[in-house]
GUMIDREN-762415 format. One record per residue: residue in three letters; x, y, z of N, C-alpha, C in turn. Coordinates in steps of 0.2 Angstrom, whole numbers, padded with zeros to 4 digits, always signed. Example, Ala and Ser with C-alpha at 12.3 -4.5 7.8 and 13.67 -1.06 7.14 Angstrom:
ALA+0066-0028+0039+0062-0022+0039+0066-0016+0039
SER+0064-0011+0035+0068-0005+0036+0064+0000+0039
// end
This chain:
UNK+0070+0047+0131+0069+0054+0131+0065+0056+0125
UNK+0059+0059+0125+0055+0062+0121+0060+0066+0114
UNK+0056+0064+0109+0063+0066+0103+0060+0072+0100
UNK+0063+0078+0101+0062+0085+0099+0062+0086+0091
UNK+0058+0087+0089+0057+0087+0081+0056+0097+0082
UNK+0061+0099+0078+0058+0106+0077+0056+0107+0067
UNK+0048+0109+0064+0047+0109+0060+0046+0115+0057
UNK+0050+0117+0052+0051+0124+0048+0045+0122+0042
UNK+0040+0126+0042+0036+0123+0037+0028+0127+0036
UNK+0025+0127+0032+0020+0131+0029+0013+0128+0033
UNK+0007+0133+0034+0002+0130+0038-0005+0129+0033
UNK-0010+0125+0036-0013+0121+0030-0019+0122+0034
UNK-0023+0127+0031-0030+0128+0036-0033+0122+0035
UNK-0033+0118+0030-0038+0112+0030-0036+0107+0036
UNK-0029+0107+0037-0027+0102+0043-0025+0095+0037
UNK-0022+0094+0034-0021+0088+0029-0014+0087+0027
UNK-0011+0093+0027-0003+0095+0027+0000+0101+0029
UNK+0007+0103+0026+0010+0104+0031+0010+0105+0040
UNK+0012+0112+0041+0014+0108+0051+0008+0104+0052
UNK+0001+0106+0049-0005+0103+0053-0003+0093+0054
UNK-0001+0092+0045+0001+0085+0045+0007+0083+0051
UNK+0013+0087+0051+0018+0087+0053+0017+0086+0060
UNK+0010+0089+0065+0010+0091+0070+0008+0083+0073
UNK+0004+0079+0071-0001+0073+0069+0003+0068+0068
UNK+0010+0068+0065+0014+0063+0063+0020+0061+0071
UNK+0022+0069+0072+0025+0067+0076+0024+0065+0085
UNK+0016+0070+0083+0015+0069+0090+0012+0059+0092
UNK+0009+0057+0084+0010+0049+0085+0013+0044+0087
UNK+0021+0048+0085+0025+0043+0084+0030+0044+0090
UNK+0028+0048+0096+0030+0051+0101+0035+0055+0099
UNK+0035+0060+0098+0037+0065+0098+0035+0072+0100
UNK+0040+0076+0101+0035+0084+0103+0039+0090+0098
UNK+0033+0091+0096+0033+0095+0087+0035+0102+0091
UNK+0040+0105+0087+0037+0114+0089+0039+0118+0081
UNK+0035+0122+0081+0034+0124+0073+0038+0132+0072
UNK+0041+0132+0067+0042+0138+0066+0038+0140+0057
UNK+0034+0143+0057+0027+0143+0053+0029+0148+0047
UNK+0030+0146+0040+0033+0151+0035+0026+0153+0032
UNK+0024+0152+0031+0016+0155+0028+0011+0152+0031
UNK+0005+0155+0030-0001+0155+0032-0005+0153+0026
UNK-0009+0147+0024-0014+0149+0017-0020+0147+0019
UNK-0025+0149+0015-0031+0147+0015-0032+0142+0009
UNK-0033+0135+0012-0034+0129+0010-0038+0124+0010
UNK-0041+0119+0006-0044+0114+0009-0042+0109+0006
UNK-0047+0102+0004-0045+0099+0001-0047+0099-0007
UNK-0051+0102-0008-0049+0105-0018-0043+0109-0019
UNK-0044+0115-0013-0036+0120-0017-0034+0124-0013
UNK-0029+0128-0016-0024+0132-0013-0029+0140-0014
UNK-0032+0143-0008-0035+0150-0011-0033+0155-0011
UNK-0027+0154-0004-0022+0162-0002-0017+0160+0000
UNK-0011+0164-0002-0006+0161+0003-0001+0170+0005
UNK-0002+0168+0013+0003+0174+0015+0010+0173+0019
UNK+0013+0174+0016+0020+0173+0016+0022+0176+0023
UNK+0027+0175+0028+0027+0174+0036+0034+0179+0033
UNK+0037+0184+0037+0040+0188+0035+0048+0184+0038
UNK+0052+0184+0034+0057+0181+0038+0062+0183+0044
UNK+0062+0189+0048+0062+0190+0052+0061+0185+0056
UNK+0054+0185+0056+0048+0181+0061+0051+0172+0058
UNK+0050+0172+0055+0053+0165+0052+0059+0162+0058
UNK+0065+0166+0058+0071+0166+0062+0069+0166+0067
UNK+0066+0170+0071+0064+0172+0078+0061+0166+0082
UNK+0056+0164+0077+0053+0156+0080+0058+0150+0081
UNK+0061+0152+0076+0067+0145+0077+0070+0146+0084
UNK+0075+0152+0084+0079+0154+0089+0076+0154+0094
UNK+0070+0155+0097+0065+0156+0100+0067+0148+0105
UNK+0063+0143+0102+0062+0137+0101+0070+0135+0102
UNK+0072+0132+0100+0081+0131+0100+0084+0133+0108
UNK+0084+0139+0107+0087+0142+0114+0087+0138+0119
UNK+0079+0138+0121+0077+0135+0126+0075+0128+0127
UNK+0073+0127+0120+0070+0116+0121+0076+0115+0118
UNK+0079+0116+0113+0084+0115+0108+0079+0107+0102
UNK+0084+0103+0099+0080+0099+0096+0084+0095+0091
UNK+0081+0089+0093+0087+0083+0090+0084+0082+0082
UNK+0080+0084+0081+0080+0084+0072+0077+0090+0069
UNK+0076+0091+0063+0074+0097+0059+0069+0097+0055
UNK+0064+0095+0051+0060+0095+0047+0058+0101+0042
UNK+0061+0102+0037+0058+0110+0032+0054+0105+0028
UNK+0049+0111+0025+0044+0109+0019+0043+0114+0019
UNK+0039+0118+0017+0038+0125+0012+0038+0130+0015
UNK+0044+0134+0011+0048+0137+0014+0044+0146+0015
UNK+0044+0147+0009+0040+0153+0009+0041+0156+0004
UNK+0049+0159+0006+0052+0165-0001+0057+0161-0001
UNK+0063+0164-0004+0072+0164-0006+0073+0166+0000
UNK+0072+0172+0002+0075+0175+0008+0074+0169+0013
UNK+0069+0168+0014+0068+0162+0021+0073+0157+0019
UNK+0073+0155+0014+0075+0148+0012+0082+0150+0013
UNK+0088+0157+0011+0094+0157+0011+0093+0158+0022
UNK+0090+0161+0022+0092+0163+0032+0091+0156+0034
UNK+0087+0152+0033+0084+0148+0036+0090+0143+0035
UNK+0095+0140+0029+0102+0138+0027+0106+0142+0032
UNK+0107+0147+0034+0113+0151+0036+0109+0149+0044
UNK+0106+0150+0047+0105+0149+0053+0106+0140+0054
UNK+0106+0135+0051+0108+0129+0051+0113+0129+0051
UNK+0120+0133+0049+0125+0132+0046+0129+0126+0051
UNK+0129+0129+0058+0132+0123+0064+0130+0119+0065
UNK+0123+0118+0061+0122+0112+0066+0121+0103+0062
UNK+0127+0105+0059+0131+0096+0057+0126+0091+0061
UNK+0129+0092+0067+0126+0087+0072+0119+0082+0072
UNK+0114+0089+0069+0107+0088+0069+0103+0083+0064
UNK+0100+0080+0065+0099+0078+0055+0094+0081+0054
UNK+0093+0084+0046+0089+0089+0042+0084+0085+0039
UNK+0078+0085+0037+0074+0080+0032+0072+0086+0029
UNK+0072+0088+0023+0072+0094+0015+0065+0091+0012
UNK+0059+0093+0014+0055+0089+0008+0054+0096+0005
UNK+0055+0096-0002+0056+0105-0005+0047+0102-0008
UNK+0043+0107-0004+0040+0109-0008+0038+0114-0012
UNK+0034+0110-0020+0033+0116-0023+0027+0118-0026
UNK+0024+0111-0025+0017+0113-0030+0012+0109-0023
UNK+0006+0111-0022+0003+0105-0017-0001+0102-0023
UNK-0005+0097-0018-0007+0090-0021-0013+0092-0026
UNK-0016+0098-0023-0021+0101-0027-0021+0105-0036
UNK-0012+0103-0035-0009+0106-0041-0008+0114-0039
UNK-0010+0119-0034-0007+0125-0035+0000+0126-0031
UNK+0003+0130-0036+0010+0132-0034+0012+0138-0027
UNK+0019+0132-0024+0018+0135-0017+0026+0137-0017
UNK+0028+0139-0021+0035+0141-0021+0038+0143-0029
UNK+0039+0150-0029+0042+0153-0036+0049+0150-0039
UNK+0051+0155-0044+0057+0151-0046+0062+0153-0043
UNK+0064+0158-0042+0069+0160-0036+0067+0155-0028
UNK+0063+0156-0028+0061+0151-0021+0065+0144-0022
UNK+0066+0142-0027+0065+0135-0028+0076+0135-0030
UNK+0077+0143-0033+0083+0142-0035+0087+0142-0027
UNK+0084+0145-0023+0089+0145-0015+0087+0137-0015
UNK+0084+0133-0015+0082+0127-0011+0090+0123-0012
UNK+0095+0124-0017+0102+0123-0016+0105+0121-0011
UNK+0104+0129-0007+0106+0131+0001+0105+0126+0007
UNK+0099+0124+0007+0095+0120+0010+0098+0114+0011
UNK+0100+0109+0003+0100+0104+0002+0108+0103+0005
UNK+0112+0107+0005+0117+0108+0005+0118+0106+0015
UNK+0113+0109+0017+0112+0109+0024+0110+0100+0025
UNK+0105+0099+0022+0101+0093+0024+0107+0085+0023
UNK+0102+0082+0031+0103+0075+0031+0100+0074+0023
UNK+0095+0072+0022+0091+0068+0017+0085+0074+0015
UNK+0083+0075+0007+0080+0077+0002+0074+0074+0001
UNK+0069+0075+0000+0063+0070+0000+0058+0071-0008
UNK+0061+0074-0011+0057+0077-0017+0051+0072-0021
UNK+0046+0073-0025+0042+0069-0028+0045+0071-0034
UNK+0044+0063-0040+0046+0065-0047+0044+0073-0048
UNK+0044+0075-0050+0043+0082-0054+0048+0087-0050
UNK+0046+0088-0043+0051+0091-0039+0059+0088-0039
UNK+0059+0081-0042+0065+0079-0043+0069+0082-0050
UNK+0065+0082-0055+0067+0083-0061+0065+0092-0061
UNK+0064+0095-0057+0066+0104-0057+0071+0103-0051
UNK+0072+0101-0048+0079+0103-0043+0085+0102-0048
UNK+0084+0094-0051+0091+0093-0054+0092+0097-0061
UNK+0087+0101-0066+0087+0105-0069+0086+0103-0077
UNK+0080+0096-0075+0081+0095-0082+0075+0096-0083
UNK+0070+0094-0090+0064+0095-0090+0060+0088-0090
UNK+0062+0082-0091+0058+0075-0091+0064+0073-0087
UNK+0064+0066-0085+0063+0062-0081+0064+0055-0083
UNK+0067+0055-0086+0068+0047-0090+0073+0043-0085
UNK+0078+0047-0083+0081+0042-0076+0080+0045-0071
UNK+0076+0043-0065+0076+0046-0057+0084+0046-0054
UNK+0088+0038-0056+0093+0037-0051+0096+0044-0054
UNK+0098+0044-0060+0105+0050-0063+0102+0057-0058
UNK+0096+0057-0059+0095+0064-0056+0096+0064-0048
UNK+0095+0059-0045+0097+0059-0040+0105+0059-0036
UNK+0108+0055-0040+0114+0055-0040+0118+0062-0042
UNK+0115+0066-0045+0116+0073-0046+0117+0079-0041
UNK+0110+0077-0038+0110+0080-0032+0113+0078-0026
UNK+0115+0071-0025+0118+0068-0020+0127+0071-0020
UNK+0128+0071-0026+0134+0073-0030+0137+0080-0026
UNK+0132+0085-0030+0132+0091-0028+0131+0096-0022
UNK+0127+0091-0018+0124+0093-0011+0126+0090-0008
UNK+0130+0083-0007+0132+0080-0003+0127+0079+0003
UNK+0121+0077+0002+0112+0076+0005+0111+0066+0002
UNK+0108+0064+0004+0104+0059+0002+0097+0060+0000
UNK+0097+0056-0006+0091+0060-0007+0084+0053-0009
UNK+0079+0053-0008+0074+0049-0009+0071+0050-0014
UNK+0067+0047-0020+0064+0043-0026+0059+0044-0021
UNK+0053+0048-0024+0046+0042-0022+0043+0043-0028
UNK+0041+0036-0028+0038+0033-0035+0031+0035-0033
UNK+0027+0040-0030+0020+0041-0029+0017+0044-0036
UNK+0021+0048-0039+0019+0051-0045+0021+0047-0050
UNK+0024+0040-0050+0023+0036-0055+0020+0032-0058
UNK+0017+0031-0065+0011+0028-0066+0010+0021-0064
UNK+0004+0018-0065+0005+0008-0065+0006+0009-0057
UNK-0002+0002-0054-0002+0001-0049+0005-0002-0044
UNK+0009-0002-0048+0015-0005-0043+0022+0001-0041
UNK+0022+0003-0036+0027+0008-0032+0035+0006-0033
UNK+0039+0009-0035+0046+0008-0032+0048+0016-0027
UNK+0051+0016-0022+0053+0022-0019+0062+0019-0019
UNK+0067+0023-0018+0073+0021-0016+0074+0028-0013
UNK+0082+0025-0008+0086+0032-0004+0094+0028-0008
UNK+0094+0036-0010+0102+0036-0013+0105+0039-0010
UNK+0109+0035-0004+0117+0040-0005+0122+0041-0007
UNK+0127+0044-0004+0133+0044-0006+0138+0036-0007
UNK+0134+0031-0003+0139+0025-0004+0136+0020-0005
UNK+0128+0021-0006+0124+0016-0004+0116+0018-0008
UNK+0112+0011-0009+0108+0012-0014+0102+0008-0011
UNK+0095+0009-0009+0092+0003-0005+0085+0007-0009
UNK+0082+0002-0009+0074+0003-0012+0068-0004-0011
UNK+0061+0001-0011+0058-0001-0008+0050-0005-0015
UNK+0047-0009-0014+0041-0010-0022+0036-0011-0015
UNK+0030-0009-0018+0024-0009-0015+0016-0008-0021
UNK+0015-0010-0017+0006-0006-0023+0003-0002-0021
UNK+0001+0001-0025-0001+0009-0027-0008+0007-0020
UNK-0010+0010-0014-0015+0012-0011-0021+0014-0014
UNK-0027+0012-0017-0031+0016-0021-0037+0019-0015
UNK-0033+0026-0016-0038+0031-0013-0037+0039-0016
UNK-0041+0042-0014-0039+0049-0014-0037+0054-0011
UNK-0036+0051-0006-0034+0055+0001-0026+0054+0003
UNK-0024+0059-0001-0018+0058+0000-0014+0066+0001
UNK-0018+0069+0003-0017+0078+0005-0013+0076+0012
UNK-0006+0078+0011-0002+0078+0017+0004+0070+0017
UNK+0006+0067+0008+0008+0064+0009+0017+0064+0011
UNK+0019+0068+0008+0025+0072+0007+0026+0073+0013
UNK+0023+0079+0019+0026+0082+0025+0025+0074+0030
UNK+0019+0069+0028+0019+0066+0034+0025+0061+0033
UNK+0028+0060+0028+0033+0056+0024+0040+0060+0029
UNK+0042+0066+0027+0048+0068+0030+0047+0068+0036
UNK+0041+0071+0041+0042+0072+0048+0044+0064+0050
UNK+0040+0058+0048+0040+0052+0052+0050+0052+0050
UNK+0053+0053+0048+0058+0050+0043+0063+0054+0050
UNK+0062+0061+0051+0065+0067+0057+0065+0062+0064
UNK+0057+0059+0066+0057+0057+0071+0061+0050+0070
UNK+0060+0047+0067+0065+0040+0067+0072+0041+0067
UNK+0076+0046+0065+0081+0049+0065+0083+0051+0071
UNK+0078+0055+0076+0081+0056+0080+0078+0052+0086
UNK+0076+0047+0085+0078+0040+0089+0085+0036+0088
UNK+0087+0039+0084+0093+0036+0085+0093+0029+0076
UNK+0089+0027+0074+0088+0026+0066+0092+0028+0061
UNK+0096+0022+0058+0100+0023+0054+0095+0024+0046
UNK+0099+0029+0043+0093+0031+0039+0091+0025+0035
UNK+0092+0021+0030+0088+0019+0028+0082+0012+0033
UNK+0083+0011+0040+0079+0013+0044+0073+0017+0044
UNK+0074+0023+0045+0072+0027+0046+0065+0028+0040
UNK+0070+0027+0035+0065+0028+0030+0060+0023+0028
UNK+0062+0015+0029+0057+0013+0029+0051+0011+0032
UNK+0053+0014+0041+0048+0013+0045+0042+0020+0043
UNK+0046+0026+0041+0041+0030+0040+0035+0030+0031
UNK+0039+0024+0029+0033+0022+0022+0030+0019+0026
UNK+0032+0015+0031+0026+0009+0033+0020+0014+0036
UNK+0024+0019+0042+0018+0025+0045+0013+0028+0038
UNK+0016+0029+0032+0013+0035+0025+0007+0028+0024
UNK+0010+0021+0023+0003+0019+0022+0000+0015+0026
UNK+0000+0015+0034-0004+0015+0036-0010+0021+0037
UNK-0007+0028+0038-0011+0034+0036-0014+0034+0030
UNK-0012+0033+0025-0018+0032+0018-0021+0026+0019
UNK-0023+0022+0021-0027+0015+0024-0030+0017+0029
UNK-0029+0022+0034-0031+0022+0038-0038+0032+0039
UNK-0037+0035+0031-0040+0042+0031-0048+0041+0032
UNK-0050+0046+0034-0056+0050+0036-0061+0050+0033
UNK-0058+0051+0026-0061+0051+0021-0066+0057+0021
UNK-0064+0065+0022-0065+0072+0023-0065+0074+0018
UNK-0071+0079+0015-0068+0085+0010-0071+0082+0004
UNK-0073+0085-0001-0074+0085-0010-0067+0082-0014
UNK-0061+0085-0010-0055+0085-0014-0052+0076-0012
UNK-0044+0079-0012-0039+0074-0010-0040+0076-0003
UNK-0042+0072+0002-0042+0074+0008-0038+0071+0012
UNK-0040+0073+0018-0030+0073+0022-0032+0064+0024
UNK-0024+0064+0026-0024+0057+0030-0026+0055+0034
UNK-0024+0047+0039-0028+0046+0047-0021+0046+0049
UNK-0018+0050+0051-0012+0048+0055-0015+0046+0063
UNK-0018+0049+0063-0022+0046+0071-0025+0039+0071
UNK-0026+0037+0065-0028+0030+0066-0022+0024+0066
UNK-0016+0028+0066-0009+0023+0069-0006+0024+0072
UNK-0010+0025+0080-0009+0026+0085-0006+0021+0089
UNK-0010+0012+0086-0007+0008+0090-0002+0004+0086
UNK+0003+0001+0091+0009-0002+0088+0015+0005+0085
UNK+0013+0010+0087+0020+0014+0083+0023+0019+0089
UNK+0030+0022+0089+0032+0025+0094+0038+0020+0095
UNK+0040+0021+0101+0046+0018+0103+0048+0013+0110
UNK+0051+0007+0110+0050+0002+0111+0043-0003+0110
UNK+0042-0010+0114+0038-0013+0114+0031-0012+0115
UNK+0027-0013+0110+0018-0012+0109+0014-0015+0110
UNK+0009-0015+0116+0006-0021+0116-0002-0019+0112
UNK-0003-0024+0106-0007-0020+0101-0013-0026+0099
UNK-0009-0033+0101-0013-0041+0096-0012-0046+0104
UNK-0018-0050+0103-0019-0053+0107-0022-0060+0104
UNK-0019-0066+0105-0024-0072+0103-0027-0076+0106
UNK-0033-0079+0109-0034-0084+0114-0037-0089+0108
UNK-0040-0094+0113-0042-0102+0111-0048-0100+0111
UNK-0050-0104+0105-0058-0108+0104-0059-0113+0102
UNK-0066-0118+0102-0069-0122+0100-0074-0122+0097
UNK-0076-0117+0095-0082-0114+0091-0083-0107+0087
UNK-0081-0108+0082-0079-0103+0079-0085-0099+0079
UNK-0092-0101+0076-0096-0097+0074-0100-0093+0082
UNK-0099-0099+0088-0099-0094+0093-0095-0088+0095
UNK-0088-0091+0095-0083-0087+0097-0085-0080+0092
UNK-0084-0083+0086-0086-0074+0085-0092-0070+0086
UNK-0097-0071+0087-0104-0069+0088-0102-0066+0094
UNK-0099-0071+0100-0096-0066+0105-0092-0060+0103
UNK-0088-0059+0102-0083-0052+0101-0085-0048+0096
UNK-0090-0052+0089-0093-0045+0086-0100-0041+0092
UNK-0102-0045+0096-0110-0042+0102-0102-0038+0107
UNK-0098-0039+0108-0095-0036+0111-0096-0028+0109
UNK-0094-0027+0102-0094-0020+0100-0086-0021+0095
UNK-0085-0026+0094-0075-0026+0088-0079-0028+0082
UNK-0074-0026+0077-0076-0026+0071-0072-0031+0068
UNK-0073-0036+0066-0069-0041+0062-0068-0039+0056
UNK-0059-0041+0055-0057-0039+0049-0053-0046+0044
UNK-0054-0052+0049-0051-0057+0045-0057-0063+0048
UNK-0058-0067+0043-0063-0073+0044-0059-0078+0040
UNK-0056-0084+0045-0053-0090+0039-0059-0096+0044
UNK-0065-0099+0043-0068-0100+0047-0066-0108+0047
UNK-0067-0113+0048-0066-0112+0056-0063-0112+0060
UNK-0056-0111+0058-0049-0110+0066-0047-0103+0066
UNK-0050-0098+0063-0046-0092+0066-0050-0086+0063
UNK-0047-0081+0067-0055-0074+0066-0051-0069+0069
UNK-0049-0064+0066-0047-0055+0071-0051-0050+0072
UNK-0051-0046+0076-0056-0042+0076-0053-0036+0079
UNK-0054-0029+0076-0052-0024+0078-0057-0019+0083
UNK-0051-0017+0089-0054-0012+0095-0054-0007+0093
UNK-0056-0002+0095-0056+0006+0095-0049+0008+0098
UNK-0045+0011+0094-0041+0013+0097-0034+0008+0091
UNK-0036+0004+0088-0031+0002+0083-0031-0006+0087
UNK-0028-0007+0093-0027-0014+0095-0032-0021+0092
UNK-0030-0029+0091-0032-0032+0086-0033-0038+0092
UNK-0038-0041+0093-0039-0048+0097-0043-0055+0092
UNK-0040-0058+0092-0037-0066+0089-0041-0071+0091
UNK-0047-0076+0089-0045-0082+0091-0044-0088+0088
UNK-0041-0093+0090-0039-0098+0086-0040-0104+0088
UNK-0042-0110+0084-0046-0115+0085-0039-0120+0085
UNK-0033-0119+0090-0029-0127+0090-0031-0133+0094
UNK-0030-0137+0090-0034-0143+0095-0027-0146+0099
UNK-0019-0143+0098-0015-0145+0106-0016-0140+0111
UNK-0022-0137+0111-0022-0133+0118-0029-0132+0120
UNK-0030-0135+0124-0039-0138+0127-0040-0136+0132
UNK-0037-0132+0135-0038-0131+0141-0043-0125+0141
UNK-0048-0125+0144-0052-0116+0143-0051-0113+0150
UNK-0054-0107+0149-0052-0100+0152-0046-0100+0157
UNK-0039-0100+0151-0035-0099+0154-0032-0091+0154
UNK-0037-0087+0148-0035-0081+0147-0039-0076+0149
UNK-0035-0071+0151-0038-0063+0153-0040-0059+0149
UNK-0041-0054+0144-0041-0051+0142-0048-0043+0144
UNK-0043-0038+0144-0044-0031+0147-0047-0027+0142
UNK-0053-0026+0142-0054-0020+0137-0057-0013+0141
UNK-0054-0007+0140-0055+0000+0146-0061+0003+0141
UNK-0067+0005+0146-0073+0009+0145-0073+0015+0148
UNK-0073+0021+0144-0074+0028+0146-0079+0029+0150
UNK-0086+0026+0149-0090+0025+0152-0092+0016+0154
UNK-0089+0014+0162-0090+0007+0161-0096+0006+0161
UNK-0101+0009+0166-0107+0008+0169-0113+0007+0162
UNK-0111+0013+0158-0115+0014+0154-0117+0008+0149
UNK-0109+0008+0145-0107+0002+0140-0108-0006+0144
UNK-0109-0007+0152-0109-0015+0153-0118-0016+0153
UNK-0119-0010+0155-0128-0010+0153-0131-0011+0146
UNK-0129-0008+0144-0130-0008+0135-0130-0017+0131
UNK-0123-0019+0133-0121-0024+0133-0126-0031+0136
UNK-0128-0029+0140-0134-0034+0144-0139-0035+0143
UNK-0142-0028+0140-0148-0026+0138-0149-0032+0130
UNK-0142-0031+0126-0142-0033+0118-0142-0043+0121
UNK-0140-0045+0127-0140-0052+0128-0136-0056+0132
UNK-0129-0052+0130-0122-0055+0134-0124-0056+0144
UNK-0121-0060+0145-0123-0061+0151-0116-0060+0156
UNK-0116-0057+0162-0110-0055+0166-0110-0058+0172
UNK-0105-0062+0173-0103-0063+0180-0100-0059+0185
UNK-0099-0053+0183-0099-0049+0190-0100-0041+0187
UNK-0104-0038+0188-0107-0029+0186-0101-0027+0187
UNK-0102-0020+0186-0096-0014+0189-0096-0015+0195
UNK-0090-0016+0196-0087-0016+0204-0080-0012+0206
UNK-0082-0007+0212-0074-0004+0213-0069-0009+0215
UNK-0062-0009+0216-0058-0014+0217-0050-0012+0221
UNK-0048-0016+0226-0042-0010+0229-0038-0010+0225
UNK-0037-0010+0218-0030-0008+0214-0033+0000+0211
UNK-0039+0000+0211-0042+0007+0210-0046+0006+0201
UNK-0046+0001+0200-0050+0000+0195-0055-0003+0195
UNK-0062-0001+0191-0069-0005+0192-0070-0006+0187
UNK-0070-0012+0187-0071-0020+0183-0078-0022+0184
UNK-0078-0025+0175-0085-0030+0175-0084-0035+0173
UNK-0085-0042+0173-0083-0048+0168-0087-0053+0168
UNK-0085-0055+0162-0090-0060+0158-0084-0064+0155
UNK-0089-0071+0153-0085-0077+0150-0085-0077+0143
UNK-0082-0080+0137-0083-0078+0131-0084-0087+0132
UNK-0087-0089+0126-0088-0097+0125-0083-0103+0125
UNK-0078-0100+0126-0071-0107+0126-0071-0106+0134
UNK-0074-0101+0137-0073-0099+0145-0069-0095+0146
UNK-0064-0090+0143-0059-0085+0144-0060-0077+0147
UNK-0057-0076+0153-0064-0071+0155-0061-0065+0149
UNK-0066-0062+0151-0068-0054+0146-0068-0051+0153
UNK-0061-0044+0155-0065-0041+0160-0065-0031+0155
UNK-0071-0030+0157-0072-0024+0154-0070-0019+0161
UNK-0066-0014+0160-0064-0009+0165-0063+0001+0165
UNK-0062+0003+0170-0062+0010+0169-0055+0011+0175
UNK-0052+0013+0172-0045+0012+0177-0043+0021+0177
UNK-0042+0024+0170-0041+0033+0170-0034+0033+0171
UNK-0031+0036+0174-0024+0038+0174-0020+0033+0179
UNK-0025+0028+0185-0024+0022+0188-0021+0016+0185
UNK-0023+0017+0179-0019+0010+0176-0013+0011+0174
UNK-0009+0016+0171-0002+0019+0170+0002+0023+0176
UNK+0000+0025+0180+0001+0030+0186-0003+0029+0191
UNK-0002+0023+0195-0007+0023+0202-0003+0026+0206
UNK-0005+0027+0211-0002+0029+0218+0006+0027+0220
UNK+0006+0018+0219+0011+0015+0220+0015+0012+0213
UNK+0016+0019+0209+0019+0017+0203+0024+0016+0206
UNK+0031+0013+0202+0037+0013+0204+0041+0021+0201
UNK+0045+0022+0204+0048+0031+0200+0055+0030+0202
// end
């Protein structure tokens, strides 16, 4: 069952965060987002230029709206609006124990403007009291729990764990020195995570893409620190994978971890045989793959469009060639196997229609493994004769 994330949260005309992030995180990870929208700003990736506060009436009404009829097995808030929103928004959750909450309070965006007053921030109580799991960055950790520095994250956290009876996450992202610690505290348990600092600047939207991934993993059924960790592995494949858009901190690629993520089994890496490393590669970079690993001479990866990874490997206990298949789908086949032909590659059989409903071209790579290039459309997942 497709896992119903409903997200309370601020909208980001740049597209780098809030719901725009939120919408982008969940729809990757298979999910289906539905939004109820606390403000409107005009933003990019320098700054914050307007922000117009979503009346809470209207706030309510979308949830209700949304709920009634889909309903939704998790919740996502991030910026909230006002106090008013922030206290209705707690009172309208109050039954719903059952749901898990992911709180990422925010208050300042990444651009440094403030998106949340002090009253705003003094309801965020409400909220926490509501929520599965609190998501705050240092700063926001050290105003929730009410101090002014920050010299112990765990005390503070424990504080709020204390008080709120919430779990609440560390992210070491505002912490100095290339090496990360993040942990999730709860009430009975302590689990933490070290990594190295991603160096980039595009990091606009890391916070909302952090909680929502954390709402969808939960509501697959993800025990949370589960939960948690699979959605830092999503946060940096998104900052590894950004666009690199904007003058500013610009938004993430959450689109570029499309392959390998979602729920169940991912076919994303492929490995075949060779004998000749300097040919084998020459073949799949004229194919059009980018290679991302060279250990020369037994082994070479090369990445496709679309995220999946093709392999090959020089073992001398497997000699046998063209024992392998390998499929790669062209939007346009006709186009791309001309193109192809024209630069050298030689093919054993052109575009051809075929009675499974796919038209196929193929070619041999140098160990002998055929390469079939195809155009298959909605036939390769749902033919005629799916099974249902």
């Amino acid at each position: 069952m497709t896992p119903r994330i409903l997200v309370i949260a601020g909208s980001d005309s740049g597209g780098g965060a809030g719901i725009q992030a939120d919408i982008k995180t969940i729809t990757m990870l298979g999910g289906h987002a539905m939004t109820a929208i606390t403000s409107v700003t005009a933003q990019n990736t320098v700054g914050v230029e307007a922000v117009h506060t979503i009346p809470t009436d209207i706030v309510i009404a979308q949830i209700d709206a949304v709920v009634r009829d889909i309903g939704a097995d998790a919740v996502k808030i991030g910026m909230i609006g006002s106090a008013e929103t922030a206290r209705a928004v707690a009172e309208y959750l109050r039954d719903a124990s059952e749901v898990p909450i992911v709180f990422d309070p925010v208050m300042v965006a990444t651009s440094g403007a403030a998106l949340a007053d002090d009253e705003t921030i003094a309801a965020f109580g409400a909220l926490m009291d509501r929520a599965t799991i609190v998501t705050p960055n240092l700063p926001e950790l050290a105003a929730l729990a009410g101090v002014h520095g920050l010299e112990d994250p765990v005390a503070a956290a424990l504080k709020l764990v204390s008080d709120h009876h919430c779990a609440v996450m560390i992210k070491g992202g505002h912490d100095e020195g290339d090496d990360l610690v993040d942990a999730l505290i709860e009430e009975d348990n302590m689990t933490s995570w070290q990594g190295s600092r991603i160096d980039t600047p595009h990091t606009h939207g890391t916070g909302c893409t952090l909680a929502s991934a954390i709402a969808v993993f939960l509501a697959n059924g993800c025990e949370l620190p589960t939960a948690v960790n699979r959605a830092r592995e999503f946060v940096r494949l998104s900052l590894l994978g950004a666009p690199g858009l904007g003058q500013g901190n610009g938004p993430m690629g959450q689109g570029s971890v499309a392959a390998g993520w979602g729920t169940g089994l991912q076919m994303n890496q492929v490995t075949v045989c060779m004998d000749d490393y300097e040919a084998s590669t020459a073949f799949y970079c004229g194919l059009g793959l980018k290679q991302i690993v060279a250990n020369a001479p037994d082994y070479a990866r090369f990445e496709a469009a679309g995220g999946a990874t093709v392999s090959i490997h020089h073992d001398p206990q497997f000699r046998t060639a063209g024992g392998t298949t390998i499929y790669f789908e062209c939007l346009d086949l006709d186009a791309e196997v001309e193109r192809l032909a024209l630069s050298g590659l030689d093919f054993a059989q052109r575009p051809t229609d075929q009675p499974w409903l796919w038209r196929e071209a193929r070619l041999y790579d140098p160990f002998g493994n055929t390469i079939c290039l195809y155009h298959a459309g909605e036939n390769r997942r749902y033919p005629p004769w799916r099974i249902t």
